[in-house]
C-alpha positions in Angstrom: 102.1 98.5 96.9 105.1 99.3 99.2 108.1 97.1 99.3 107.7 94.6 101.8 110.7 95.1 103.1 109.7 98.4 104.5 106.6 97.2 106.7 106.7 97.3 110.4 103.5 97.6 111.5 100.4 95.1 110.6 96.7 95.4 110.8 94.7 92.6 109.5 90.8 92.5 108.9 89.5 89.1 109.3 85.6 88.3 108.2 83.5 85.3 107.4 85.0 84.2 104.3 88.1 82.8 106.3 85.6 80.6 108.3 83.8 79.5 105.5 86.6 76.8 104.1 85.5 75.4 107.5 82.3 74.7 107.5 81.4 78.2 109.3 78.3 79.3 107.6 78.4 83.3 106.5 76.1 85.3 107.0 75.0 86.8 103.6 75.9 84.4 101.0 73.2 82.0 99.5 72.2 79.4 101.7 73.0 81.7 104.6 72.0 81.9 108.0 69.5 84.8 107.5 68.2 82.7 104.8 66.7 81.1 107.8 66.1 84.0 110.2 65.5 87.5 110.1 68.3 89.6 111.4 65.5 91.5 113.1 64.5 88.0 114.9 67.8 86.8 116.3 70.4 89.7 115.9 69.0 92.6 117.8 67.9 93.7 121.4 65.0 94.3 120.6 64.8 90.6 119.1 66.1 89.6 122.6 63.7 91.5 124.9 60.7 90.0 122.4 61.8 86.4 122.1 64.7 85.4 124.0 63.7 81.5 123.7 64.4 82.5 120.3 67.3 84.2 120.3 68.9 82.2 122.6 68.4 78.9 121.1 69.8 80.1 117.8 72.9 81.1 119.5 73.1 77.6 121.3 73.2 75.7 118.1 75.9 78.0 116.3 77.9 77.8 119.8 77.6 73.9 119.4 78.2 74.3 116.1 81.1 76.3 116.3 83.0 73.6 119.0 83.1 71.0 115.9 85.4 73.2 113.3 88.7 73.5 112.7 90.4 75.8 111.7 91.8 76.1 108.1 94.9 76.5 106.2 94.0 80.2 106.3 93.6 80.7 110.1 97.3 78.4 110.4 99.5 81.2 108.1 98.1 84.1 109.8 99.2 81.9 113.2 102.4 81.9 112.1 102.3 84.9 111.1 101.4 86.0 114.5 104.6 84.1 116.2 107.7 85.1 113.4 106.4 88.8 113.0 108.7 90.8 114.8 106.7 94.0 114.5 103.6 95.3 115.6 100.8 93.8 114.7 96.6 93.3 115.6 94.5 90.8 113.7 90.7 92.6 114.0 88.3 89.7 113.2 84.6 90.2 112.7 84.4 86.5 113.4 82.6 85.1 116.8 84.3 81.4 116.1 87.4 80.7 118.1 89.2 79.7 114.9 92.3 82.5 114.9 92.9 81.3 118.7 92.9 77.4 117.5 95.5 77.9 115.1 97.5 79.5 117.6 97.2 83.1 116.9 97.3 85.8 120.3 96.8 89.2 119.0 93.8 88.8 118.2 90.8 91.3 118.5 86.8 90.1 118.2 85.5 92.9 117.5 82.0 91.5 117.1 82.3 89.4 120.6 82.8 85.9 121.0 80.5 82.9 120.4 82.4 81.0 123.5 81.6 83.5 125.9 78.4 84.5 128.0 77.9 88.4 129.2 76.0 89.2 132.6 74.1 92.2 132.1 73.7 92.5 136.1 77.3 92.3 136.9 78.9 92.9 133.5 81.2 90.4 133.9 81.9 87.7 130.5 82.8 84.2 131.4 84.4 80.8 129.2 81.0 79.4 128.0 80.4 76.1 126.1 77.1 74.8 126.8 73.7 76.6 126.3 72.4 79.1 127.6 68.4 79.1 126.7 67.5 77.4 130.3 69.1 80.4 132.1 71.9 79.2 133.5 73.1 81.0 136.6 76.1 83.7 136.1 79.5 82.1 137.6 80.3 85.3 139.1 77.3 86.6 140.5 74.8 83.8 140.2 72.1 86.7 138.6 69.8 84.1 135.6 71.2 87.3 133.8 73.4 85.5 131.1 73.5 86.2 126.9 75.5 85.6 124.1 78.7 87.9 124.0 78.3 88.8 120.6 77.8 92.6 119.2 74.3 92.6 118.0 73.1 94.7 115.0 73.0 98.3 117.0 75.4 97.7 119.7 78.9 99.2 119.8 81.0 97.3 118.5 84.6 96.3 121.0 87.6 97.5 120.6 87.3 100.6 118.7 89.5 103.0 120.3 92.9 100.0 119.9 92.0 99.5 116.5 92.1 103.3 115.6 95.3 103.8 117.2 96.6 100.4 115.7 95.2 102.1 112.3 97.3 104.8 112.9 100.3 103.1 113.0 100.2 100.8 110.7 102.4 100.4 107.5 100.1 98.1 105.8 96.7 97.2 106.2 95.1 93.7 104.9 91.2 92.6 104.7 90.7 88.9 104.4 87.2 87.2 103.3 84.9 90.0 104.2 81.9 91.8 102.3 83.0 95.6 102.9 79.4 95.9 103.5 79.5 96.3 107.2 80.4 99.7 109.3 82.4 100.2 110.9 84.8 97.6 109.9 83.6 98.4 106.2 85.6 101.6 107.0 88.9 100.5 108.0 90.2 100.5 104.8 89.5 104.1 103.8 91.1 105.1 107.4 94.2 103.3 107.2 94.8 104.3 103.1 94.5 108.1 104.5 97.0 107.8 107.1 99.4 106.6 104.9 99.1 102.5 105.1 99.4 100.4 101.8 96.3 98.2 101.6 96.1 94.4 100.2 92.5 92.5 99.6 92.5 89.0 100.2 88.9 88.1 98.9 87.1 85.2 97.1 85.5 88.3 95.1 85.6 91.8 94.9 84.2 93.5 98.2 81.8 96.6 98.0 85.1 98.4 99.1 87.6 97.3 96.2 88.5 100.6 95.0 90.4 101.4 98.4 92.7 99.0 97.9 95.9 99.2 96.6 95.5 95.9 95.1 93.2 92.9 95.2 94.3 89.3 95.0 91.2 86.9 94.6 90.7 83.2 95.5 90.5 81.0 98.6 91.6 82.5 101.2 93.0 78.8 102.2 95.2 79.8 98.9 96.0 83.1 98.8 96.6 83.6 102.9 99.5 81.0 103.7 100.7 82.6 100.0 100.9 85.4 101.2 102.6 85.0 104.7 105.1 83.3 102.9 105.5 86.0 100.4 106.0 88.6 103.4 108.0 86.4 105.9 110.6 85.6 103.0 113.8 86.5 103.7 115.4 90.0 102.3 
């Protein structure tokens, strides 16, 4: 992989295996949440025009969930990562926890939406949102009983898109922390970032479906292996 010394320019994939050390159930793994729901029952819009009792009340209890977590040794290095970087860089998380911002870290991108936040779909506007939503609480900014999760279901664009390219395209290293590789577009990034000339680190508890693209693979915790590696690239030269 390229000497440290020589990066600028970060780009950091974040996925559910950096929640996980804190209680944040993924999504795939045994014991799962779609263990206990179909994705086609609580992830989609067509899930939502069908059922939104449904929908909504599962997104209620992982928002309440959520509000009780910390965040982990794992979310704290790339915080501090965040503030003693000097160069450029973008911390992509397919996370809907508010874990990265916790810890203290500001450039941050959710590219899957946010679990604390409600969308209007009459006014388009996305407000702070803690509490439920499944007795149709009235939209802050326009008062439309128009308010859902603000998280990209399966089918929906995901946010972001055109700053992570051009962050990809930039970028002197890219890193992939505690995700599947089993998920597109994010799935992607690494093959994009390794063709425009970035050096590329996995930071996985096993091997993702996209090992190969990586320049190399360190596996463990990521409460291990992150905070190791922040100190490993922050060291002084």
């Amino acid at each position: 992989m390229r000497d440290m010394g020589t990066i600028r320019n970060i780009v950091i994939l974040t996925g559910a295996g950096i929640s996980a050390e804190s209680g944040i159930d993924t999504f795939r793994a045994e014991g799962g949440l779609w263990e206990q729901h179909r994705i086609e029952d609580v992830a989609t819009p067509e899930a939502f025009e069908r059922d939104p009792d449904l929908v909504l009340r599962f997104y209620d209890m992982r928002r309440e969930s959520i509000q009780t977590k910390e965040p982990n040794a794992a979310h704290l290095a790339l915080a501090r990562l965040d503030r003693e970087w000097a160069g450029e860089l973008l911390i992509v998380t397919q996370n809907v926890d508010d874990l990265h911002e916790r810890a203290g870290a500001q450039r941050v991108l959710h590219m899957h939406g946010e679990h604390l936040n409600a969308w209007c779909t009459d006014c388009d506007a996305r407000s702070r949102w803690t509490g439920p939503l499944k007795q149709r609480p009235a939209c802050p900014g326009c008062g439309a009983r128009a308010l859902r999760p603000d998280v990209v279901w399966f089918g929906e664009m995901p946010y972001g898109m055109d700053k992570i390219y051009s962050a990809l395209r930039t970028a002197d290293l890219f890193v992939s922390i505690g995700t599947s590789g089993a998920v597109y577009p994010a799935a992607g990034f690494v093959r994009d970032a390794r063709e425009l000339g970035a050096a590329t680190l996995e930071l996985n508890l096993e091997r993702s479906q996209g090992s190969g693209w990586f320049d190399e693979s360190r596996l463990g915790q990521a409460s291990e292996l992150v905070p190791a590696w922040v100190d490993e690239l922050l060291a002084p030269r």
